[in-house]
C-alpha positions as CSV (number, residue, x, y, z in Angstrom):
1,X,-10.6,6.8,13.8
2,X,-14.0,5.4,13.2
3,X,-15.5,2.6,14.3
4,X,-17.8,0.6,12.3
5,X,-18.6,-2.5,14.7
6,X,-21.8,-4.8,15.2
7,X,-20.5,-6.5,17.5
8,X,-17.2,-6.2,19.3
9,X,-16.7,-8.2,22.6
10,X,-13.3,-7.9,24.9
11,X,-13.3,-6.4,28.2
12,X,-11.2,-4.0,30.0
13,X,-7.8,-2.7,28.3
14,X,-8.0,-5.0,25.2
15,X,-8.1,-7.9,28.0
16,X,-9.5,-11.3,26.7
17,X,-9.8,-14.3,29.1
18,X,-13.0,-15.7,26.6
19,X,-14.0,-15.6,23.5
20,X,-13.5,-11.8,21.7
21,X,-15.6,-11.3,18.8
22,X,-15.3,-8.8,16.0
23,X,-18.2,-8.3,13.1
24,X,-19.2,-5.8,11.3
25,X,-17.4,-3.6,8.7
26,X,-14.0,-2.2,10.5
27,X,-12.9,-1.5,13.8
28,X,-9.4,-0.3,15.0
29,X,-7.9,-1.2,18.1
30,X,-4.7,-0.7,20.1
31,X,-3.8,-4.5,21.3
32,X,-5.4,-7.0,22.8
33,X,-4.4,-9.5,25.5
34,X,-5.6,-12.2,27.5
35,X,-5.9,-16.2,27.6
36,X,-9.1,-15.6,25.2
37,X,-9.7,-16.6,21.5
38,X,-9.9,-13.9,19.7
39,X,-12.8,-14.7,16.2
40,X,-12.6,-11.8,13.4
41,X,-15.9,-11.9,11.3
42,X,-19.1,-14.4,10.6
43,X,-18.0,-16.3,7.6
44,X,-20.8,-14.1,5.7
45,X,-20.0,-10.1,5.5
46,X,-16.8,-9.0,5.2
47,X,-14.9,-7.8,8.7
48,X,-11.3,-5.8,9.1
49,X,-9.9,-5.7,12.7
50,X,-6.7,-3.3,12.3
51,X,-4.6,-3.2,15.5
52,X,-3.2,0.4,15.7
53,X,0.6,1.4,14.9
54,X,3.6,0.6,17.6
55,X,1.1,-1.3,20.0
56,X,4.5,-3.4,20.8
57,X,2.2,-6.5,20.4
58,X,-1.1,-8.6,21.0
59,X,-1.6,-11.9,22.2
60,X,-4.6,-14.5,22.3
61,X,-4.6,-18.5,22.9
62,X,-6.0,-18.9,19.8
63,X,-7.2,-16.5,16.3
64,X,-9.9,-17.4,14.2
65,X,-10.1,-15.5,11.1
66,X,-13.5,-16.4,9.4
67,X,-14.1,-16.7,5.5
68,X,-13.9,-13.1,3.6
69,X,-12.4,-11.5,6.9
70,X,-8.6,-9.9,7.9
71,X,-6.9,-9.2,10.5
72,X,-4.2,-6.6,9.9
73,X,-1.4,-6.4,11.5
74,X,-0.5,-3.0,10.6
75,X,3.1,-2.6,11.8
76,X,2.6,-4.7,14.9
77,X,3.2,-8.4,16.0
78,X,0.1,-11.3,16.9
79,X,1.3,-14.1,19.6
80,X,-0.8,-17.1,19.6
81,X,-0.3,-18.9,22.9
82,X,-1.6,-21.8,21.9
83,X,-0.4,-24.1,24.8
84,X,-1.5,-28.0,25.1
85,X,-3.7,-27.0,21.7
86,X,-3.1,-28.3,18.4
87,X,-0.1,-26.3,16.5
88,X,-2.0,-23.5,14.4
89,X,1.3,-23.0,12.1
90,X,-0.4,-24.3,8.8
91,X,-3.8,-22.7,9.1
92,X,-1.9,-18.8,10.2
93,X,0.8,-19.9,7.8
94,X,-2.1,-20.0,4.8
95,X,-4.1,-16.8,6.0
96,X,-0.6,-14.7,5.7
97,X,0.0,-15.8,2.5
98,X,-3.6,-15.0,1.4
99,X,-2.9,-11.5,2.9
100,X,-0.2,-11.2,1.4
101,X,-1.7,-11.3,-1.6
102,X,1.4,-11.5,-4.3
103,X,3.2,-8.9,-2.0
104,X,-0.1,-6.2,-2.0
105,X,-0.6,-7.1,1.8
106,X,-4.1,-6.5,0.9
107,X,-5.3,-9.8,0.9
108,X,-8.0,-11.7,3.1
109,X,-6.7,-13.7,6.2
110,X,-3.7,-11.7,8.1
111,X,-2.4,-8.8,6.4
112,X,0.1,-6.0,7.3
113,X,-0.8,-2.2,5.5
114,X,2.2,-0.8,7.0
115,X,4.3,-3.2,5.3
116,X,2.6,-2.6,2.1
117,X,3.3,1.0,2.1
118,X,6.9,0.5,3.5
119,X,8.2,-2.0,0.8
120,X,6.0,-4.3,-1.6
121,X,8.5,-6.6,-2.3
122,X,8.6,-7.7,1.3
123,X,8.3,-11.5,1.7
124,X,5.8,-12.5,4.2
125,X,8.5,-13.8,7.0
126,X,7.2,-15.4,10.5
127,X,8.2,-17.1,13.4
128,X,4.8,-18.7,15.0
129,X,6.4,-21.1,17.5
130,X,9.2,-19.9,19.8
131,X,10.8,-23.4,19.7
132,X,10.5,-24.1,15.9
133,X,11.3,-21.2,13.2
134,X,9.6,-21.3,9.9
Protein backbone atom coordinates (compact mmCIF):
# COMPACT_ATOMS: atom_id res chain seq x y z
CA UNK A 1 0.00 0.00 0.00
CA UNK A 2 1.09 3.55 -0.29
CA UNK A 3 1.90 5.89 1.86
CA UNK A 4 1.13 9.45 1.57
CA UNK A 5 2.43 10.98 5.05
CA UNK A 6 3.94 14.46 6.00
CA UNK A 7 4.42 13.72 9.03
CA UNK A 8 3.84 10.45 10.89
CA UNK A 9 5.48 10.10 14.45
CA UNK A 10 5.31 6.63 16.58
CA UNK A 11 8.31 4.63 17.32
CA UNK A 12 9.13 1.07 17.24
CA UNK A 13 6.32 -1.64 16.33
CA UNK A 14 3.35 0.93 16.27
CA UNK A 15 4.56 1.64 20.02
CA UNK A 16 3.40 5.11 21.44
CA UNK A 17 4.43 6.16 24.94
CA UNK A 18 4.02 10.25 23.58
CA UNK A 19 2.32 12.01 21.38
CA UNK A 20 1.81 10.11 17.66
CA UNK A 21 1.06 12.36 14.94
CA UNK A 22 -0.46 11.66 11.61
CA UNK A 23 -0.83 14.58 8.61
CA UNK A 24 -0.82 14.48 5.43
CA UNK A 25 -3.12 12.73 2.86
CA UNK A 26 -3.34 8.73 3.89
CA UNK A 27 -1.29 6.43 5.55
CA UNK A 28 -2.03 2.78 6.52
CA UNK A 29 -0.90 1.07 9.43
CA UNK A 30 -1.06 -2.28 11.20
CA UNK A 31 -1.92 -1.20 15.04
CA UNK A 32 -0.53 0.89 17.26
CA UNK A 33 0.05 0.66 21.06
CA UNK A 34 1.45 2.44 23.84
CA UNK A 35 0.43 4.86 26.78
CA UNK A 36 0.73 7.79 23.92
CA UNK A 37 -2.04 10.00 22.43
CA UNK A 38 -2.45 9.32 19.31
CA UNK A 39 -3.63 13.13 16.96
CA UNK A 40 -4.93 12.20 13.27
CA UNK A 41 -4.58 15.47 11.09
CA UNK A 42 -4.04 19.54 11.58
CA UNK A 43 -7.52 20.87 11.69
CA UNK A 44 -6.66 22.31 8.05
CA UNK A 45 -6.02 19.52 5.09
CA UNK A 46 -7.78 16.57 5.20
CA UNK A 47 -5.87 13.33 6.89
CA UNK A 48 -7.08 9.28 6.75
CA UNK A 49 -5.14 6.99 9.12
CA UNK A 50 -6.59 3.41 8.09
CA UNK A 51 -5.33 0.62 10.51
CA UNK A 52 -4.94 -2.55 8.32
CA UNK A 53 -7.40 -5.64 8.41
CA UNK A 54 -7.39 -8.41 11.48
CA UNK A 55 -4.75 -6.22 13.48
CA UNK A 56 -6.71 -7.82 16.60
CA UNK A 57 -6.59 -4.22 17.98
CA UNK A 58 -4.92 -0.79 18.86
CA UNK A 59 -4.72 1.10 21.86
CA UNK A 60 -3.71 4.78 22.97
CA UNK A 61 -4.58 6.86 26.30
CA UNK A 62 -6.21 9.20 24.43
CA UNK A 63 -7.39 9.89 20.24
CA UNK A 64 -7.69 13.18 18.84
CA UNK A 65 -9.30 13.27 15.56
CA UNK A 66 -8.84 16.87 14.21
CA UNK A 67 -11.58 18.85 12.04
CA UNK A 68 -11.96 17.30 8.39
CA UNK A 69 -9.85 14.11 9.49
CA UNK A 70 -10.79 10.07 10.03
CA UNK A 71 -9.66 7.52 11.55
CA UNK A 72 -10.84 4.23 10.03
CA UNK A 73 -11.20 1.48 11.70
CA UNK A 74 -11.36 -0.82 8.90
CA UNK A 75 -12.41 -4.15 10.46
CA UNK A 76 -10.48 -3.66 13.63
CA UNK A 77 -11.15 -2.38 17.28
CA UNK A 78 -9.50 1.28 18.97
CA UNK A 79 -9.13 1.11 23.05
CA UNK A 80 -8.79 4.36 24.66
CA UNK A 81 -7.17 3.87 28.00
CA UNK A 82 -8.11 6.87 29.25
CA UNK A 83 -7.31 6.27 32.99
CA UNK A 84 -7.69 9.21 35.78
CA UNK A 85 -8.59 11.45 32.43
CA UNK A 86 -11.83 12.92 31.67
CA UNK A 87 -14.41 10.20 30.07
CA UNK A 88 -13.94 10.70 26.17
CA UNK A 89 -17.47 8.76 25.56
CA UNK A 90 -19.39 11.87 24.14
CA UNK A 91 -16.68 13.42 21.92
CA UNK A 92 -15.74 9.40 20.28
CA UNK A 93 -19.47 8.81 20.62
CA UNK A 94 -20.03 12.07 18.01
CA UNK A 95 -16.95 11.28 15.63
CA UNK A 96 -18.59 7.55 15.04
CA UNK A 97 -21.78 8.87 14.27
CA UNK A 98 -20.16 11.49 11.87
CA UNK A 99 -18.38 8.43 10.26
CA UNK A 100 -20.99 6.78 10.10
CA UNK A 101 -22.39 8.97 8.00
CA UNK A 102 -26.30 7.71 7.62
CA UNK A 103 -24.84 4.05 7.50
CA UNK A 104 -22.03 4.94 4.37
CA UNK A 105 -19.23 4.58 7.10
CA UNK A 106 -17.66 7.11 4.95
CA UNK A 107 -17.94 9.92 7.03
CA UNK A 108 -15.34 12.25 8.89
CA UNK A 109 -14.34 11.38 12.55
CA UNK A 110 -14.14 7.34 13.08
CA UNK A 111 -15.21 5.27 10.39
CA UNK A 112 -15.12 1.53 9.60
CA UNK A 113 -14.82 0.66 5.35
CA UNK A 114 -14.95 -2.90 6.12
CA UNK A 115 -18.17 -2.51 7.60
CA UNK A 116 -19.44 -0.47 4.88
CA UNK A 117 -18.68 -3.11 2.32
CA UNK A 118 -19.91 -5.94 4.67
CA UNK A 119 -23.46 -4.57 5.49
CA UNK A 120 -24.72 -0.78 5.14
CA UNK A 121 -27.45 -1.05 7.31
CA UNK A 122 -25.09 -1.75 10.21
CA UNK A 123 -25.85 0.45 13.19
CA UNK A 124 -22.77 2.04 14.55
CA UNK A 125 -22.66 -0.16 18.05
CA UNK A 126 -19.73 0.55 20.76
CA UNK A 127 -18.71 -0.25 24.00
CA UNK A 128 -16.01 2.69 25.06
CA UNK A 129 -15.84 2.01 28.79
CA UNK A 130 -15.35 -1.60 30.11
CA UNK A 131 -17.41 -0.73 33.25
CA UNK A 132 -20.38 1.19 31.50
CA UNK A 133 -21.93 -0.14 28.08
CA UNK A 134 -23.47 2.33 25.74
Amino acid sequence: MQNFVDAFVVGPNGNNSGQGIVTGTIAYMSAITGAGALTIGDGTNHTVLQLNAYIRGSSQSALIVKSGSTLDLNNDHFYINYGAGADPISSISALIKSGYNGGAWNGLGIDISAGALEDSNIAPTHRLDPIRPL
